[in-house]
N, C-alpha and C positions, 0 to 999 in steps of 0.2 A: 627653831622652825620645825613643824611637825607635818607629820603627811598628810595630805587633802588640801595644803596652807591656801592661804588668801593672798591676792596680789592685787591691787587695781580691780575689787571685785569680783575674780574668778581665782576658779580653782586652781591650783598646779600643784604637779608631782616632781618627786626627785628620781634620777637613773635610777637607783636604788630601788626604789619604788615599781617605777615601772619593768625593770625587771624580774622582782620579783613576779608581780602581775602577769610576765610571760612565761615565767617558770623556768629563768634561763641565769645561769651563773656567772660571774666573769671574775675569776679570781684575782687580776689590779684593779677591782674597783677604789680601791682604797686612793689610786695615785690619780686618777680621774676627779677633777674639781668637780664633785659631785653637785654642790650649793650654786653652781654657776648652769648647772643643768638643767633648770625645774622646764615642763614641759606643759602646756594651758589645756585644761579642762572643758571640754564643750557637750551642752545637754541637748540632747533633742526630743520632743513630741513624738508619741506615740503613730505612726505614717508620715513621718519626716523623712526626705529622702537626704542623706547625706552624701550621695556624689551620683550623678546622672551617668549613663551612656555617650562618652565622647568628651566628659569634662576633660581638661586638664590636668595632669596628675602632677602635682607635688607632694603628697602628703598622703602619709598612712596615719591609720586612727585604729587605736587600740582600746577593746571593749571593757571597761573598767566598770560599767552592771547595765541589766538590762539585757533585750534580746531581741535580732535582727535577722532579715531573709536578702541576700543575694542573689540578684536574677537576672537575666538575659531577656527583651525583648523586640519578636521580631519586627518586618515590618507589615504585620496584620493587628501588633498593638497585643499579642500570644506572648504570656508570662510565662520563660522556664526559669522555675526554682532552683539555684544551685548550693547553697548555704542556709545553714540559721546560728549564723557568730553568736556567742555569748561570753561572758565575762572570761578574759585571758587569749581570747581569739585578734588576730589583725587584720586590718580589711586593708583593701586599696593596691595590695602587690599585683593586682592585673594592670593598674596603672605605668608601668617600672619599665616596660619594654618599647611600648609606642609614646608614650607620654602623655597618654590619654587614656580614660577610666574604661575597659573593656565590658564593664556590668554594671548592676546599678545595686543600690545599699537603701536597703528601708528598715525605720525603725519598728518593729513590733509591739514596741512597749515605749514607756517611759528611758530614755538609755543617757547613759554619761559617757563618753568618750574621749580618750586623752590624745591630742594632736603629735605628730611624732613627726617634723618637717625633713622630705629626704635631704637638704642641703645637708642639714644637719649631721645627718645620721650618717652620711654618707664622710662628712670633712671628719667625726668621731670616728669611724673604723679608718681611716688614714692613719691616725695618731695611736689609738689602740688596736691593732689586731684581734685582739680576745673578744673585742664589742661586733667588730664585722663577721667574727666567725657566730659568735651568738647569733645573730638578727639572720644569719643564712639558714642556722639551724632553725628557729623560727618558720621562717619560708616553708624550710623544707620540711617542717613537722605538718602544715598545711597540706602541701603535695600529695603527701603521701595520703592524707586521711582524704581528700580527691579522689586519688588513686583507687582506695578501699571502694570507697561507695560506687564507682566503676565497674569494679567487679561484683559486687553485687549486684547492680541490675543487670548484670546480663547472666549472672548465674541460679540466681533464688527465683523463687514462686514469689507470687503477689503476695502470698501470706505469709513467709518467711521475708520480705524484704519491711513488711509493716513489724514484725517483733525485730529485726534485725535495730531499726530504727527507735522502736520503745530502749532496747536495751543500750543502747547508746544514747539516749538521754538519761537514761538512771544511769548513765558511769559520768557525764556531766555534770549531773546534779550533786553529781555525790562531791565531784574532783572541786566542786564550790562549797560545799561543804554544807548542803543541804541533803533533805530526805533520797534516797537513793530507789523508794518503793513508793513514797507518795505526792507527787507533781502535777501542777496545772501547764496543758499545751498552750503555747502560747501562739501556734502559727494554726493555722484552719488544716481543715482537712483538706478543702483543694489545694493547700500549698504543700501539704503535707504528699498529697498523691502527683504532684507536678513536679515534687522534689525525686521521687520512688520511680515517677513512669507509669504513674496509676491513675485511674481514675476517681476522682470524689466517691463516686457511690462504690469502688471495690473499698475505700479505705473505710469506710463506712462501715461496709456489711464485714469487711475481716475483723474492725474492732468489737462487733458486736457479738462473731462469734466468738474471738475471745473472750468474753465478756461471759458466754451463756457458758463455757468447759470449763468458766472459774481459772483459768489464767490470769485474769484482768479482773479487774471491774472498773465500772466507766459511769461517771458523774457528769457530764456536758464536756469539758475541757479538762475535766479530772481524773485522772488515771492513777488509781493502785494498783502494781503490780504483785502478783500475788506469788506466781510458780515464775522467774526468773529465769530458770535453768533452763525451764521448759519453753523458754521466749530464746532464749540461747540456740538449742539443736532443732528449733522446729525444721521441718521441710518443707511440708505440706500438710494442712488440715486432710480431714476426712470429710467424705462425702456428707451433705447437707443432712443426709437420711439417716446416714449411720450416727451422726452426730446428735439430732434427736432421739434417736434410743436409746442411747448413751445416756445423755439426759432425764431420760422419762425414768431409768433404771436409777442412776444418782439420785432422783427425788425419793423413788420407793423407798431405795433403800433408807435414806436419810429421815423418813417418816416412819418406817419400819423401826429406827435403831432410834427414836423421841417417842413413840407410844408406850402406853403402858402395856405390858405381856397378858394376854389373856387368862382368866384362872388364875392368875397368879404365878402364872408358869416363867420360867423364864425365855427368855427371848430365843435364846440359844437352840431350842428346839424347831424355832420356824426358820429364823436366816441363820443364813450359812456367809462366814466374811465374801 
């Protein structure tokens, strides 16, 4: 039997599997009927909602590829962004307290999803210990990346909370084991600024002035990251004005150091680094 296997048509994985997938350990896997464990595979359509506001919660679903926005809506029908899960992330723990889905789950993309039934999971950490403690630490590696993004909005500038958020998808991309500098967004900007606490047109106009100081550069949906470090300690941009100049001077000089020297002189004699 090999991973991804076939059952009746669908996919299913082994503990094995799926924990690796979580990125979590559990040193008596070995004593766990591993083969007795496979767990079903389910795909969805790109704005497929896989569990509404007020469903019923059984079931956690863990993102095995693809990529999804978690939200909250109130009652004027006003989307708040709370998540964009991606491959290794679990959804549904808002379910676990009331017995009903606290948020709702859409898919962004094309996404495969491996079903994870609490009965289940729950009668496994009985019997092993090592699996309940795993699946908490899970939880709580969620929590805390909550937590993170918490403090961020209420501590960064508008501009430092949009690089805070690039840079955190290139450490996602990367932990998938893709380009870590070259990526297509896969959520809009207004989800991207409903996620920040921003508006559409600031995520807009922040990406663009990254885009003009060569931080970035920006393709529709496509972002190269260029200066990294400098997406890292941003604070605050500069003024619109001063950033223009800046500008105007990076061209000269950049046209100054591709021309050819007058006379035959060298260049050295007109610019100064």
């Amino acid at each position: 039997m090999e991973a991804g296997r076939q059952r009746q048509g669908r996919l299913w994985s082994n503990l094995k599997e799926v924990c690796d997938l979580l990125h979590i350990y559990i040193p008596t896997m070995s004593s766990i009927g591993d083969e007795e464990l496979l767990f079903q595979h389910v795909q969805f359509k790109s704005g497929q909602r896989i569990h509404t506001i007020g469903q019923p919660f059984d079931t956690l679903y863990i993102v095995n590829s693809g990529f999804l926005k978690t939200l909250l809506i109130d009652e004027f029908g006003n989307e708040q962004v709370l998540s964009f899960p991606m491959k290794g992330d679990i959804l549904g723990v808002d379910g676990i307290h009331s017995k009903q889905h606290a948020s709702e789950a859409v898919a962004l993309s094309d996404c495969d999803l491996i079903l994870l039934p609490f009965k289940k999971l729950t009668a496994l950490g009985r019997t092993h210990i090592e699996m309940e403690h795993a699946m908490y630490s899970v939880m709580s590696r969620e929590l805390v990346r909550e937590q993170a993004m918490v403090g961020m909005l209420g501590a960064l500038s508008a501009e430092a909370r949009v690089a805070r958020f690039l840079v955190s998808l290139s450490d996602r991309y990367s932990q998938m084991g893709y380009s870590s500098k070259l990526f297509n967004l896969r959520m809009t900007r207004h989800e991207i600024g409903s996620y920040l606490g921003l508006t559409l047109e600031t995520v807009s106009r922040t990406l663009s002035a990254f885009n003009e100081i060569g931080m970035i550069t920006v393709d529709q949906r496509t972002i190269c990251i260029r200066e990294l470090d400098a997406l890292k300690t941003l604070r605050r941009l500069p003024p619109s004005r001063s950033r223009a100049k800046q500008l105007a001077a990076n061209k000269l000089k950049s046209a100054a150091n591709k021309a050819p020297p007058p006379n035959g002189e060298s260049w050295g004699q007109f610019v100064t680094a």
